[in-house]
PALO-725597 format. One record per residue (C-alpha): x, y, z; residue in one letter; residue number from 0. Coordinates in steps of 0.5 Angstrom, whole numbers, plus 500, padded with zeros to 3 digits. Example, Ala and Ser with C-alpha at 12.3 -4.5 7.8 and 13.67 -1.06 7.14 Angstrom:
2
<r <525; 491; 516>; 'A'; 0>
<r <527; 498; 514>; 'S'; 1>
//
This chain:
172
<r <735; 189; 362>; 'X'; 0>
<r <731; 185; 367>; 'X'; 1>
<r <735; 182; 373>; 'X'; 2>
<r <737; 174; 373>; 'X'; 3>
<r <737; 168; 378>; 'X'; 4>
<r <744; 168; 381>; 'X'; 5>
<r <740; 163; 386>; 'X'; 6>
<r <740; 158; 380>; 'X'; 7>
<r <747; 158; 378>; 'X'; 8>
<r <748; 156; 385>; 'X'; 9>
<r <743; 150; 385>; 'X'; 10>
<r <747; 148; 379>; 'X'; 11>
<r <753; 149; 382>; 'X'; 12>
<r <751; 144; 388>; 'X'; 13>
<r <750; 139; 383>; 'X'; 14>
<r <759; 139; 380>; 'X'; 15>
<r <761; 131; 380>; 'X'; 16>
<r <754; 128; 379>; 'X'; 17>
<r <755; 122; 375>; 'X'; 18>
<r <752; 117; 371>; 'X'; 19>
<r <753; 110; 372>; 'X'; 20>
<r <759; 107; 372>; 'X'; 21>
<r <757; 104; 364>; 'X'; 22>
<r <756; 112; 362>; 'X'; 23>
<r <750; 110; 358>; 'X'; 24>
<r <745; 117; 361>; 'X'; 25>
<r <743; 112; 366>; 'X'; 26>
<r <743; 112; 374>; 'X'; 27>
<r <740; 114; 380>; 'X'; 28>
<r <743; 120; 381>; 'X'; 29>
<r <741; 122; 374>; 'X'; 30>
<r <734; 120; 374>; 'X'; 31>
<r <732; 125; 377>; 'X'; 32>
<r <734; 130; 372>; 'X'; 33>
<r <731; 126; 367>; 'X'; 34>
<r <724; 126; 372>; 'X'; 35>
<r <724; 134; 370>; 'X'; 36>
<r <723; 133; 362>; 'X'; 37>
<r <716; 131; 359>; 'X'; 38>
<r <720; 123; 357>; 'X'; 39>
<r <719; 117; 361>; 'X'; 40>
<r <726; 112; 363>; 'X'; 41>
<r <733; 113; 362>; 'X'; 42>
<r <738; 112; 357>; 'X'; 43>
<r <737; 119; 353>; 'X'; 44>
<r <742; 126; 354>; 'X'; 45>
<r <739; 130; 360>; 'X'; 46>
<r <743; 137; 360>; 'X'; 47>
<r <736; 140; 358>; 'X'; 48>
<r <732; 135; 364>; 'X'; 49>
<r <738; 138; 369>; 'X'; 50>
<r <736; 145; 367>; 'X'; 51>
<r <729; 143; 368>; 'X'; 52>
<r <731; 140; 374>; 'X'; 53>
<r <736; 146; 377>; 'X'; 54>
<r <730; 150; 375>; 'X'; 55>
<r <724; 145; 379>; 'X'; 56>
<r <730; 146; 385>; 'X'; 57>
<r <730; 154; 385>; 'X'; 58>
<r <723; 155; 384>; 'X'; 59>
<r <721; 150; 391>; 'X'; 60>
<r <727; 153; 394>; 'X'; 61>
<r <726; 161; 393>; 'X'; 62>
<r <719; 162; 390>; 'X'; 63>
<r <720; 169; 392>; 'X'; 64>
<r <726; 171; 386>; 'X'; 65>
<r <723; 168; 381>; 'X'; 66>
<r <718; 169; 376>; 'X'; 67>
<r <716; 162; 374>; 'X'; 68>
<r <710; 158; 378>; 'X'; 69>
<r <713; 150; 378>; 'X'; 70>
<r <707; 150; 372>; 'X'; 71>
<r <710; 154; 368>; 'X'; 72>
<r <717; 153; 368>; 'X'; 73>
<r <721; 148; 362>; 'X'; 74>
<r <720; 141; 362>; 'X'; 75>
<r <724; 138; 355>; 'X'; 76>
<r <729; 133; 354>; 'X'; 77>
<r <731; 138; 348>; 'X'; 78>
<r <737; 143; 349>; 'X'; 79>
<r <733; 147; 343>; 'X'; 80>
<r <727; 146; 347>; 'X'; 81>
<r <728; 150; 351>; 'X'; 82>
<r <730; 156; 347>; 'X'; 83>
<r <723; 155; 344>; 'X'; 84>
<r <719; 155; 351>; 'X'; 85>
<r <724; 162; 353>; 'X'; 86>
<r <721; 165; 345>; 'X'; 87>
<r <713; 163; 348>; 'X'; 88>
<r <711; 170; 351>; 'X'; 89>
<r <706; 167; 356>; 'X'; 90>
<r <713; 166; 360>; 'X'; 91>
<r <716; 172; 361>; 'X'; 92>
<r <723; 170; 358>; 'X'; 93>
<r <728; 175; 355>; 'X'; 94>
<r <732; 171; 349>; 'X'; 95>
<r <738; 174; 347>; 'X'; 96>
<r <745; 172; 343>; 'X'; 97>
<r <750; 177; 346>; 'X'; 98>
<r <754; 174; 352>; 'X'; 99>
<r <757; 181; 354>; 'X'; 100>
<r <749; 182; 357>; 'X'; 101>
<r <750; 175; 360>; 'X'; 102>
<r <749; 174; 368>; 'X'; 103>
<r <750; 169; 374>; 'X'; 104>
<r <744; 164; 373>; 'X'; 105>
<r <742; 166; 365>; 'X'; 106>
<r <740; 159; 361>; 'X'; 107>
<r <745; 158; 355>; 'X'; 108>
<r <743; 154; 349>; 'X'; 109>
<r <748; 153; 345>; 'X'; 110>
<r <748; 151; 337>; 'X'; 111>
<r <750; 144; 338>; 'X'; 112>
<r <744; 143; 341>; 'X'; 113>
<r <747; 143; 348>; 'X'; 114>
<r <746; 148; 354>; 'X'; 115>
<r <746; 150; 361>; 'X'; 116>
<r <747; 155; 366>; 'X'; 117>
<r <751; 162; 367>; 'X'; 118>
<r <755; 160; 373>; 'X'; 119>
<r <760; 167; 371>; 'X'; 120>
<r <760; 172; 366>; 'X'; 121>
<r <762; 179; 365>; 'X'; 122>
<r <762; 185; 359>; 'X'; 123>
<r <768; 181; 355>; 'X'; 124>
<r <764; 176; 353>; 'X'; 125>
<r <767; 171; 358>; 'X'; 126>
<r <763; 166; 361>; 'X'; 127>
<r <762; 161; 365>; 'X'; 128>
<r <757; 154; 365>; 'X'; 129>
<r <755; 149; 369>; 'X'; 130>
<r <753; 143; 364>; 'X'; 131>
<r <749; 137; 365>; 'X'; 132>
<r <751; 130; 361>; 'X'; 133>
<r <757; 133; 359>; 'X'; 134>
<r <765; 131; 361>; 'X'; 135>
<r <771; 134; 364>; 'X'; 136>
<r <773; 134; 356>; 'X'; 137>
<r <768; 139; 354>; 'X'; 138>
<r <763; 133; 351>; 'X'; 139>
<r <756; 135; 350>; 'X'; 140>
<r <753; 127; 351>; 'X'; 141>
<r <758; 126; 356>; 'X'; 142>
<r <757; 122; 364>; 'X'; 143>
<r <757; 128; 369>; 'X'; 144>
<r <755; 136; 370>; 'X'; 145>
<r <762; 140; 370>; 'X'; 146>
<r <763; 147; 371>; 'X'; 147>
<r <766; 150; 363>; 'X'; 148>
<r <770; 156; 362>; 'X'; 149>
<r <772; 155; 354>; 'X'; 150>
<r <765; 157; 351>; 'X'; 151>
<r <764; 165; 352>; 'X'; 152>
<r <770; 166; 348>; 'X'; 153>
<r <767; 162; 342>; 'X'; 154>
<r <761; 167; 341>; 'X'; 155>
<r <759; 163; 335>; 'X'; 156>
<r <758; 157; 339>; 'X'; 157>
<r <752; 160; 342>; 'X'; 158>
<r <745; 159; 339>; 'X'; 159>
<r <741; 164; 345>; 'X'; 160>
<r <742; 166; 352>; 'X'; 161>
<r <736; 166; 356>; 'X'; 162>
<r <734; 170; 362>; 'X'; 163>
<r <728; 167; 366>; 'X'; 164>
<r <723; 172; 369>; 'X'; 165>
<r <725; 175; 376>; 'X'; 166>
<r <720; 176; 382>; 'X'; 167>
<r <717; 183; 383>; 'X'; 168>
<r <723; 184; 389>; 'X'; 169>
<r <729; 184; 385>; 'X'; 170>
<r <735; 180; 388>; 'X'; 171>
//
């Protein structure tokens, strides 16, 4: 299996905390740039899919050298599903699979209540670990924040696809 983008889960990472605005309404300063990296205008629609448009946008301009994926190229949805079916477009170069005992630091998850993030943890149990935008501390798919998941790699029927962006020809 080809190498992930630990450099994604960090930017993921660096993002815990970010709330919307006090009406929690997917509205807000510190969202808007998220929803700036999908192909919808305005605010007040679920963003986990522009947060990871966004983290994506952040690692291509950060470190051009590890991935695979020119800032034309990468996913610009509002959909969680959207960007299974970007990943399924062979012009990518994308590695889609559901098994998230293959999963690794910095893999996308799409999940099957149309909701996603990124593998920040995983290991050969099927344990993983997200970092998720518009989601709360309860486990919410439209919730105010981006918050770190533990619960969901133990339900592997929860998990539509897990998606390996292509790496740079120099491995990480």
């Amino acid at each position: 299996m080809s190498h992930s983008i630990p450099c994604l889960a960090a930017i993921a990472e660096s993002q815990i905390g970010t709330q919307e605005d006090s009406a929690h309404t997917n509205r807000g300063a510190a969202i808007l740039k998220y929803q700036q990296a999908s192909e919808l205008d305005g605010q007040g629609w679920p963003w986990c899919a522009a947060f990871v448009d966004w983290c994506i946008a952040q690692c291509i301009a950060q470190f051009p050298a590890h991935i695979g994926t020119r800032l034309d190229e990468r996913p610009q949805t509002a959909s969680a599903f959207g960007l299974q079916d970007w990943a399924n477009d062979p012009a990518y170069g994308c590695l889609v699979f559901s098994d998230p005992k293959k999963a690794a630091r910095g893999d996308l998850i799409v999940f099957t209540f149309s909701h996603c993030g990124i593998v920040t943890a995983a290991d050969n149990t099927g344990y993983l670990e997200t970092v998720e935008g518009n989601t709360n501390p309860d486990g919410g798919r439209d919730g105010y924040e981006v918050c770190r998941k533990t619960t969901r790699g133990s339900r592997p029927d929860l998990i539509r696809c897990i998606i390996r962006l292509p790496a740079a020809a120099v491995p990480v």
